[in-house]
LOLUM-703871 format. One line per field, with one value per residue (C-alpha): x, y, z; residue number from 1. Coordinates in nm, 2 decimals. Layout:
<rs>
X = (X|...);
Y = (Y|...);
Z = (Z|...);
i = (NUM|...);
</rs>
This chain:
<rs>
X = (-0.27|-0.43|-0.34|-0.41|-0.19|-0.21|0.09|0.33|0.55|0.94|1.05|0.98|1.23|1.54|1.45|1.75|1.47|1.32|0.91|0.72|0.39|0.30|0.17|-0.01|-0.08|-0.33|-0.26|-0.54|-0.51|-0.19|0.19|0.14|-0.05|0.25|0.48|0.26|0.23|0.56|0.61|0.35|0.56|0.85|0.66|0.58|0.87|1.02|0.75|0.81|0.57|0.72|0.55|0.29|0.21|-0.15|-0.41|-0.44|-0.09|-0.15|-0.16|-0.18|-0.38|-0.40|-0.62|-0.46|-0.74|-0.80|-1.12|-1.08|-1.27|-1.67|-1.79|-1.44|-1.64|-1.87|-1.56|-1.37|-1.71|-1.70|-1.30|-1.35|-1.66|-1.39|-1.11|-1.38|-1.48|-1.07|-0.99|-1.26|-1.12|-0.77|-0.94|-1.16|-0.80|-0.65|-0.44|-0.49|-0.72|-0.57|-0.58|-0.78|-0.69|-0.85|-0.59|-0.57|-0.82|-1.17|-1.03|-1.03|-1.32|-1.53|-1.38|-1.67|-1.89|-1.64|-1.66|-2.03|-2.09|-1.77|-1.73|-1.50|-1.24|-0.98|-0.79|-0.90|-0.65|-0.63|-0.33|-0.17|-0.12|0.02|0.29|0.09|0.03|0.26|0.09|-0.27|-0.22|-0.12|-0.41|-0.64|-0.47|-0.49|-0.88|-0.99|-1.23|-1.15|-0.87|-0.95|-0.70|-0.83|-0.61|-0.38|-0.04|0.16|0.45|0.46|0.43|0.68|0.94|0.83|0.91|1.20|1.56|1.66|1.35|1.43|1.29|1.00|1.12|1.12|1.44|1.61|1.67|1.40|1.17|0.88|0.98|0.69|0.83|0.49|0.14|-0.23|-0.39|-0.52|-0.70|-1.03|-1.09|-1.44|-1.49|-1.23|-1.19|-0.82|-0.83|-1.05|-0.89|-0.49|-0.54|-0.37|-0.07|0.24|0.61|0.93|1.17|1.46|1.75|1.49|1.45|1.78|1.86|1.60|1.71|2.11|1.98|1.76|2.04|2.30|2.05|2.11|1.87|1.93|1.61|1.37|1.01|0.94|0.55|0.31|-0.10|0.03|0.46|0.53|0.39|0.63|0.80|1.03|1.24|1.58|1.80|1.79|1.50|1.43|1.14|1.29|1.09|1.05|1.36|1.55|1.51|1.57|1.93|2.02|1.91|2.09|2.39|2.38|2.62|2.48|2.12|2.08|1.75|1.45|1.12|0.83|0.45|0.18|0.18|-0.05|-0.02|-0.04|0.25|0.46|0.66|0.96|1.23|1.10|1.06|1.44|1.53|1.42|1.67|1.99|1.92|2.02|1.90|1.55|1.40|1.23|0.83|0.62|0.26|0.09|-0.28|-0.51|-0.82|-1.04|-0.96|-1.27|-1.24|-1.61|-1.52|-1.19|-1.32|-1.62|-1.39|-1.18|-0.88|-0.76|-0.60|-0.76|-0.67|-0.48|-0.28|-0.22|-0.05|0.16|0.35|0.39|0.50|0.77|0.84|0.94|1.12|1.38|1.34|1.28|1.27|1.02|0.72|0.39|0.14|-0.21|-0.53|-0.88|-1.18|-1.50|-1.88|-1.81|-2.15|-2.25|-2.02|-2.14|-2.04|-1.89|-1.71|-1.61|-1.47|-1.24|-1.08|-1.04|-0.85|-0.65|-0.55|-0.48|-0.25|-0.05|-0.01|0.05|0.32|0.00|-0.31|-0.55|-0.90|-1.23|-1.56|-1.70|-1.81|-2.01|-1.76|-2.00|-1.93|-1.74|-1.88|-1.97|-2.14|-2.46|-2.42|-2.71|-2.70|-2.52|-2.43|-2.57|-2.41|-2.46|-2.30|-2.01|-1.93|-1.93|-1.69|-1.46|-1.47|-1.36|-1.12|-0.94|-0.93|-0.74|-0.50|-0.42|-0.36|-0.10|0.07|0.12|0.26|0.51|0.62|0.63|0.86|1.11|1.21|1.55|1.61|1.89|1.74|1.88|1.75|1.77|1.84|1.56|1.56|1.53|1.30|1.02|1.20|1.57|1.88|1.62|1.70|1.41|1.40|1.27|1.31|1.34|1.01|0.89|0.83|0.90|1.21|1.31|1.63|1.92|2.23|2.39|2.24|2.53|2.39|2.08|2.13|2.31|2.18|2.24|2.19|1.97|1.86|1.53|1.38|1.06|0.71|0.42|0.16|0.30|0.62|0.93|1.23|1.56|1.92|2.20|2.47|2.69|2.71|2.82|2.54|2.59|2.75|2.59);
Y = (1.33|1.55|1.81|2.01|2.21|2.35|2.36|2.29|2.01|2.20|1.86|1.95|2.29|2.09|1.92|1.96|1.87|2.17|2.24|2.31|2.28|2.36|2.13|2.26|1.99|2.07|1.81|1.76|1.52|1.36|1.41|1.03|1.21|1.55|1.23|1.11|1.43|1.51|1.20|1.28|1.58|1.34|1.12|1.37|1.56|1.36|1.47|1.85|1.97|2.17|2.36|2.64|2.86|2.85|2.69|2.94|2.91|2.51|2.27|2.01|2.02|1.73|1.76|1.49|1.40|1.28|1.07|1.09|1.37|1.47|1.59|1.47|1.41|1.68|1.91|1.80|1.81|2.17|2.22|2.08|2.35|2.60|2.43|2.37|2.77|2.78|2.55|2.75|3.07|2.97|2.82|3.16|3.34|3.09|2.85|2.50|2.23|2.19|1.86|1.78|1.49|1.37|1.15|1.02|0.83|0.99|0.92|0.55|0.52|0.74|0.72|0.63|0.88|1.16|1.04|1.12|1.38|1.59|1.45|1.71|1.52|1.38|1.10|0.97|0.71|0.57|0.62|0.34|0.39|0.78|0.59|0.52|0.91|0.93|0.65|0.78|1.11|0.96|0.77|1.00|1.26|0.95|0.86|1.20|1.08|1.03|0.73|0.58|0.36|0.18|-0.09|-0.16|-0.27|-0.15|-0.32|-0.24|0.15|0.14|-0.07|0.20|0.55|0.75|0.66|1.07|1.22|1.52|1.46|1.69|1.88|2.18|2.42|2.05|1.97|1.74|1.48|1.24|0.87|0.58|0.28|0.09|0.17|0.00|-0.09|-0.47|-0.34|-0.22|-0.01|0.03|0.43|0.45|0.39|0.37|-0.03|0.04|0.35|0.22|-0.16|-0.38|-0.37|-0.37|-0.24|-0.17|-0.39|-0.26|-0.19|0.07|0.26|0.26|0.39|0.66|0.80|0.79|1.00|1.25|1.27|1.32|1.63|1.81|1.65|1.63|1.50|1.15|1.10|0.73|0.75|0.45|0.42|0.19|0.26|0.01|-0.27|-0.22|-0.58|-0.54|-0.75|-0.71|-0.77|-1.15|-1.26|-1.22|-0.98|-0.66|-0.46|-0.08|-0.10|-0.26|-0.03|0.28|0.12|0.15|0.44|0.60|0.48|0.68|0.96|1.23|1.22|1.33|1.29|0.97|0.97|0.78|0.82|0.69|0.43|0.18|0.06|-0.26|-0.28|-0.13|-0.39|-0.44|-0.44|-0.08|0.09|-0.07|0.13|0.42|0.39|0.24|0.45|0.82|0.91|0.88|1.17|1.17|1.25|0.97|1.01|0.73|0.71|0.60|0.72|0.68|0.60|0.41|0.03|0.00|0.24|0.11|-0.25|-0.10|0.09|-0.28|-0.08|-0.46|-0.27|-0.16|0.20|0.01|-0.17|0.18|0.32|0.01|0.09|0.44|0.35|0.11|0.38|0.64|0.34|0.38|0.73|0.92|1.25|1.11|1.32|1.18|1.31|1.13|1.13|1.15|1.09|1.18|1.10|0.76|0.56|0.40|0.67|0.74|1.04|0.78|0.62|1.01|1.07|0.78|0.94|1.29|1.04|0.86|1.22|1.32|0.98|1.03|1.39|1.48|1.76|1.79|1.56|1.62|1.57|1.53|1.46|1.11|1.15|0.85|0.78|0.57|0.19|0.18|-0.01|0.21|0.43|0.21|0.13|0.21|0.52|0.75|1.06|1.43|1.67|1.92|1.63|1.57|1.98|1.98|1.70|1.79|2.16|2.00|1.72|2.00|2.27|1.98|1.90|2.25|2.29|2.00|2.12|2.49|2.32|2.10|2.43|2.62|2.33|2.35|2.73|2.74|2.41|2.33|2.22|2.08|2.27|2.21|2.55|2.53|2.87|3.24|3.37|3.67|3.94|4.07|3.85|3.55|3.22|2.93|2.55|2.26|2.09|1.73|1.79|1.97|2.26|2.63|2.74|3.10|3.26|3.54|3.40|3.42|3.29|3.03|2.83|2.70|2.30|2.30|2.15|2.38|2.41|2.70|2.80|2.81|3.15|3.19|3.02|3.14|2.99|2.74|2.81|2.84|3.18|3.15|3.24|3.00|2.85|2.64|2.66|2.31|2.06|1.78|1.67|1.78);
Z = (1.79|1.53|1.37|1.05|0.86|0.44|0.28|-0.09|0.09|0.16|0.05|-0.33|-0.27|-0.32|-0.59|-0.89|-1.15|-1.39|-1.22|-1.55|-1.38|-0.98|-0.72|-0.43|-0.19|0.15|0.44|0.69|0.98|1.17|1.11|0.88|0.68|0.67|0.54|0.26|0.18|0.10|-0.04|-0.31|-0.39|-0.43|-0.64|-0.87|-0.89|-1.18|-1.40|-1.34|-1.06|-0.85|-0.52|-0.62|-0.29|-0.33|-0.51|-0.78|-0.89|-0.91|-1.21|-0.97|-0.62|-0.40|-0.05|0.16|0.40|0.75|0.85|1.19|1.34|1.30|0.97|0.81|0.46|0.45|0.51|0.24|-0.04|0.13|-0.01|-0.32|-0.39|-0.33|-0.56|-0.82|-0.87|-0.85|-1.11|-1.35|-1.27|-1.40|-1.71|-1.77|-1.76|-2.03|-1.79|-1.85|-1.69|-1.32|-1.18|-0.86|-0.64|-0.32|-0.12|0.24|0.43|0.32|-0.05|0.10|0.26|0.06|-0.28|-0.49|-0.29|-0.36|-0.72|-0.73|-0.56|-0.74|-1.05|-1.13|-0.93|-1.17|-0.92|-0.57|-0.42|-0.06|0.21|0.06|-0.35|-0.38|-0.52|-0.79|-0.85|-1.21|-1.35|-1.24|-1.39|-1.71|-1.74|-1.64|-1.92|-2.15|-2.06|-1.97|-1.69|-1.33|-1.17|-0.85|-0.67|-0.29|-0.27|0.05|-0.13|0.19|0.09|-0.27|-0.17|0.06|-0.23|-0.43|-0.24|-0.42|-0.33|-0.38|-0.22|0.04|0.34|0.50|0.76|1.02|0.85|0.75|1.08|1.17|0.98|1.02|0.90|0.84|0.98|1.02|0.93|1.01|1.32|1.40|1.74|1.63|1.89|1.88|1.79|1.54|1.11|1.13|1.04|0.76|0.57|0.65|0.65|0.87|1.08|0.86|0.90|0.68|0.68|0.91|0.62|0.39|0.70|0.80|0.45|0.41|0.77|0.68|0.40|0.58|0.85|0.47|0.40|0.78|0.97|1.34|1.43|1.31|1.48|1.37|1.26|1.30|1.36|1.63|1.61|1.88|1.72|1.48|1.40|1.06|0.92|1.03|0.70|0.80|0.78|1.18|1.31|1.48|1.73|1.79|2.06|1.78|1.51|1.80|1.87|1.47|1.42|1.68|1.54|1.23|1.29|1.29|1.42|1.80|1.89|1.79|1.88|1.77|1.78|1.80|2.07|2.16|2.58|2.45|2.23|2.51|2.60|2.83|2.59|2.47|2.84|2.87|2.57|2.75|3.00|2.76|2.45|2.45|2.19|2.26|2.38|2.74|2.58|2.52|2.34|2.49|2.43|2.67|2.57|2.93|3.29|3.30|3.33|3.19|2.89|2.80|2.75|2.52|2.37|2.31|2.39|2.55|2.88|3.21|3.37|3.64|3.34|3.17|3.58|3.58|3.23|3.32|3.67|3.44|3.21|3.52|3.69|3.41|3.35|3.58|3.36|3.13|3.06|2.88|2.65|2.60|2.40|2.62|2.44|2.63|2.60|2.48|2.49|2.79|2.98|3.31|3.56|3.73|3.44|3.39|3.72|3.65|3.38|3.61|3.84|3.61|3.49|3.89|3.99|3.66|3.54|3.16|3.02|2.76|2.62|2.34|2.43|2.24|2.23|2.10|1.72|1.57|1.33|1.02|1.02|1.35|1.63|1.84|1.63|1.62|2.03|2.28|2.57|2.34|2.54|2.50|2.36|2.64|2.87|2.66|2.63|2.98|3.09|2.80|2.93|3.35|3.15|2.96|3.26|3.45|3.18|3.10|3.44|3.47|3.16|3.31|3.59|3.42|3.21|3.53|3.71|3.40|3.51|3.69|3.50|3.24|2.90|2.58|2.31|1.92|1.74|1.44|1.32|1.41|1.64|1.58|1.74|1.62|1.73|1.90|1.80|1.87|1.89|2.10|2.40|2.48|2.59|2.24|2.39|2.12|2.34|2.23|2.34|2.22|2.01|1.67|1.39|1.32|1.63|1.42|1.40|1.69|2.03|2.30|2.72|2.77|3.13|3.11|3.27|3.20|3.13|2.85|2.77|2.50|2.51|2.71|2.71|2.84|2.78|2.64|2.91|2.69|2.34|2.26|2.43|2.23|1.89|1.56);
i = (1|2|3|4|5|6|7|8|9|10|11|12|13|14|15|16|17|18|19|20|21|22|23|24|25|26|27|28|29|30|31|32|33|34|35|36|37|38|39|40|41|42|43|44|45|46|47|48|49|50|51|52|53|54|55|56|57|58|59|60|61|62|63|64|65|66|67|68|69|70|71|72|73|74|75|76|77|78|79|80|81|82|83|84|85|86|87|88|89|90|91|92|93|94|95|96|97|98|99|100|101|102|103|104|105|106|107|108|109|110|111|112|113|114|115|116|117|118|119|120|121|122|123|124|125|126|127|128|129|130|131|132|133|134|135|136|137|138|139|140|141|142|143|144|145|146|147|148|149|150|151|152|153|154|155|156|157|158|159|160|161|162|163|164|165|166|167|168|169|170|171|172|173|174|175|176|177|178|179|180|181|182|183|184|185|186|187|188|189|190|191|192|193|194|195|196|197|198|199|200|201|202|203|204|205|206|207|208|209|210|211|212|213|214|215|216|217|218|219|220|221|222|223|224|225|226|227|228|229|230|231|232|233|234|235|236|237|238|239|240|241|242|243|244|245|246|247|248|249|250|251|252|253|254|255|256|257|258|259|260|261|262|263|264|265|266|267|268|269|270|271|272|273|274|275|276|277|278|279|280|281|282|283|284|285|286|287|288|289|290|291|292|293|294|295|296|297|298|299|300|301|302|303|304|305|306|307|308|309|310|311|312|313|314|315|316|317|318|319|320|321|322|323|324|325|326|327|328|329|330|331|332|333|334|335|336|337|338|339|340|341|342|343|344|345|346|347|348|349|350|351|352|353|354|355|356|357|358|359|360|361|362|363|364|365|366|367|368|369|370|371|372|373|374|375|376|377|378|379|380|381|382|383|384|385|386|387|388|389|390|391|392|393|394|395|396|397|398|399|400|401|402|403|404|405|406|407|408|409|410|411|412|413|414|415|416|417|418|419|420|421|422|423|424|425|426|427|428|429|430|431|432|433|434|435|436|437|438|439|440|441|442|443|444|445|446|447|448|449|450|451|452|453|454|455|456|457|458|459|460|461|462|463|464|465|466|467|468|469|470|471|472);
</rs>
């Protein structure tokens, strides 16, 4: 799933140390990229920078970037035109030299493009090195010439992430945790392998500590993050490899912390200890985000996905087996090369026999150095707006209907903050649905049963039943 969001990380709020200078930080892409983002802040904190607003108030402006979608770099060169004229505005009105850094995944696969085509650009590092960020800017301040850092030393930047940093959250009450990062599948459309590296997880005891931590700071709720999360396979404190279902039943042992979920899955990875947990561990919430990407047999093996659509019905039929309540999200890429109608109408089907509470859905992008990119019968645009226009009626259709089946339901819903209108509280649902409702403010970081009354279009209303749902 992506998303894209612009934002001074909340985690640099809390920070006890003096901000002499101001960071302004604008995340692009997945919720991985939301963590290293506030992670940076973190990072950076002990050497003053606190969060400026906007870019015009920064010393400091970092544009973490995603790779993933069509036009990724030209999009960023486009931002850093705008952050450039920014930059010599503040220095026309006396303020000194901000720093411009490109970070994320277009940093690592297009560092020493970015390098020459914006030279202006002080420091370009890759997913894998923001820990280095103090020692870049130093050097960079010492050289006076632009740092650039590519490597993949997973381990070493997860040894070195900041034992006080604040977690980044949703009002404190819920966070995104890295427990494992790369991909070894090499799916054929995607750069993921070659901008995070390979598969490589956190050993069980720094995650555990980094979550009793965000849970210390008020946090109810932990998504465990991974380019492929179920593949996770940290050590577990004795030298044995832990798996996904493993680190789950820790977690939820921390008191405190109510809900766990984890994204992004791979079906390959989902293994039978992991449905199991489904069934034996309450704390993990009934939405999975299950990718499958095609419901074309054909597709799916040019893709090198490594399942067939049959193979993809059987786990969810496994999944439901043990949860019957479980909803699924999914991601649908269309117009893949070589995809016929037929091929096409496979996926339509696949979408019929399972249903999803909601998907995201594109069209195929040559993504540069990927597999697919230089593959035969690549499919017209007009072609691919089409299909993605019947693929996307369907799936909005089965989403309305699994809102619609939730009214006159019972739902567990996380208080996160006020609502828009006077004396409305909102939250989410097991199910992440926005669930707004009336109630006193001292409800928020509570879980509460709210009878769900009505359906919008992306949300849910109701009104509160029971005012003590679970323990907090």
């Amino acid at each position: 799933m992506e998303t894209v969001t612009a934002s001074s990380p909340e985690s640099t709020k809390t920070s006890p140390a003096r901000n002499t200078h101001g960071l302004h930080v604008i995340t692009w892409g997945c919720q991985m990229n939301v963590y290293d983002s506030a992670r940076m802040a973190d990072v950076l904190r002990p050497l003053g920078y606190g969060p400026a607003e906007t870019a015009e108030e920064a010393d400091m402006i970092i544009l973490n970037t995603c790779h993933i979608r069509e036009r990724a770099t030209e999009k960023v060169f486009s931002e850093l035109g705008r952050l450039r004229k920014i930059r010599d505005e503040r220095i026309e009105q006396g303020h000194p030299r901000t720093i411009i850094a490109v970070a994320g995944c277009v940093a690592q696969a297009e560092g020493k493009e970015i390098l020459a085509r914006a030279p202006y650009v002080d420091l370009v590092l890759g997913p894998q090195t923001y820990h280095k960020l103090p020692e870049m800017v130093a050097r960079a301040a010492r050289a006076g010439g632009a740092v650039i850092e590519t490597d993949f030393p997973t381990d070493e930047k997860f040894d070195a992430l900041p034992t006080e940093a604040a977690p980044q959250t949703a009002g404190n009450l819920t966070a995104f945790l890295t427990v494992q990062e790369g991909c070894d599948k090499f799916c054929s459309f995607c750069v993921v392998p070659y901008t995070r590296g390979a598969e490589t997880s956190r050993p069980v005891l720094s995650i555990l500590a980094e979550a009793e931590r965000m849970v210390a700071s008020g946090v109810k709720e932990i998504t465990l993050l991974g380019q492929n999360v179920n593949a996770y396979h940290g050590d577990d404190g004795s030298g044995k490899s832990a798996n996904l279902a493993y680190l789950a039943e820790v977690l939820s042992q921390i008191p405190g912390l109510a809900r766990i979920r984890y994204m992004t899955s791979h079906p390959r990875d989902m293994d039978q200890s992991l449905i199991d947990a489904h069934h034996t561990n309450s704390a993990l919430m009934p939405f999975l985000h299950l990718p499958v990407q095609s419901g074309s047999d054909n597709v799916l093996k040019a893709m090198n996905r490594g399942h067939t659509a049959d193979e993809y019905r059987n786990i969810v039929r496994r999944l439901r087996d043990v949860r019957p309540d479980l909803a699924l999200s999914s991601d649908f890429i269309v117009g893949h090369p070589g995809e016929t109608e037929e091929d096409f109408e496979a996926t339509m089907q696949l979408v019929r026999d399972i249903g999803f509470a909601s998907a995201y859905s594109f069209k195929y992008s040559p993504r540069p150095g990927t597999p697919a990119a230089g593959q035969p019968l690549q499919v017209a645009e007009d072609v691919k707006d089409r299909r993605l226009a019947q693929l996307q009626a369907l799936l909005r259709e089965q989403q309305d209907a699994f809102n619609e089946q939730l009214v006159g339901t019972t739902q567990e819903v996380l208080i996160t903050g006020k609502g828009r209108k006077p004396g409305q509280l909102s939250g989410r649902s097991p199910y992440l649905q926005p669930v707004h409702f009336d109630g006193p403010e001292e409800l928020i970081g509570s879980i509460v049963k709210v009878a769900i009354t009505t359906r919008r279009t992306n949300s849910l209303g109701g009104v509160i039943v029971q005012e003590t749902a679970a323990a907090c």
